[in-house]
C-alpha positions as CSV (number, residue, x, y, z in Angstrom):
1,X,88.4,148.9,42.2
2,X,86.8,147.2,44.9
3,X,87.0,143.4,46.7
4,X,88.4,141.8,43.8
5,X,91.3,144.0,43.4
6,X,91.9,144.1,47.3
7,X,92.3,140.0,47.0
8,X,94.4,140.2,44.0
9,X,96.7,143.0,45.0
10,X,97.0,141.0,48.6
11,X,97.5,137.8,46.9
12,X,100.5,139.3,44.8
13,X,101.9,140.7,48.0
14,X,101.7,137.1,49.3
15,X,103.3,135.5,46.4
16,X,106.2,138.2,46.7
17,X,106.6,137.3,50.6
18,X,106.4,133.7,49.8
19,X,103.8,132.6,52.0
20,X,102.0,129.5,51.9
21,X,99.0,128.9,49.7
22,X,96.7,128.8,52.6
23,X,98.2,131.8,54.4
24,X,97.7,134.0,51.2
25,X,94.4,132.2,50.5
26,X,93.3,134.2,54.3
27,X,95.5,136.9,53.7
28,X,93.7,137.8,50.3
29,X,90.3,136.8,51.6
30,X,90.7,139.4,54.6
31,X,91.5,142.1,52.3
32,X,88.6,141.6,50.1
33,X,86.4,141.4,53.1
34,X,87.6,144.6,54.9
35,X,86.9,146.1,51.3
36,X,83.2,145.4,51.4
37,X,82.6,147.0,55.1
38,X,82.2,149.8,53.6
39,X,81.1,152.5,50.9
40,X,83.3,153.5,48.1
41,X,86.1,151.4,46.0
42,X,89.7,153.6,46.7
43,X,87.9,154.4,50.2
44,X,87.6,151.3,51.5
45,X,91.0,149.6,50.1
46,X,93.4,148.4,53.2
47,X,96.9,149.0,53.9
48,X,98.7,145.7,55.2
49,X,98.5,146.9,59.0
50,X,94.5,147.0,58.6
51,X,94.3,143.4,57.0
52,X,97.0,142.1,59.9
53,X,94.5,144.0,62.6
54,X,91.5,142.6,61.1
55,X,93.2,138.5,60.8
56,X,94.3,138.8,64.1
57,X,90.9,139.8,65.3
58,X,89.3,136.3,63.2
59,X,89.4,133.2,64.6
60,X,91.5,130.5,62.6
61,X,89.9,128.2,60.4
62,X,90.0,124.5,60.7
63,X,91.2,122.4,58.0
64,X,88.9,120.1,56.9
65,X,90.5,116.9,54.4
66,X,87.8,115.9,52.1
């Protein structure tokens, strides 16, 4: 357990709520990222109110068209 299976379990999550690709996309990518601030795989993996605290915390990213 560790990043990979905070993004995935976050990006099933998303799928279930329906959000948009992009949403889930920063949804999962918080979760991952909150799971690397720290020591241990279990110990570190968030709950949904951490990974809302943490996004709301972030400032937005622009989308760039290529």
């Amino acid at each position: 357990m560790g990043a990979g299976d905070a993004f995935h379990g976050a990006f099933c999550s998303g799928l279930i709520n329906q959000l948009s690709f992009r949403d889930n996309m920063l949804l999962s990518s918080a979760a991952g990222a909150i799971c690397c601030q720290g020591l241990g795989a279990r110990e570190t993996l968030p709950d949904m109110t951490t990974v809302m605290n943490f996004m709301a915390g972030q400032p937005k990213p622009e989308i760039r068209r290529l």
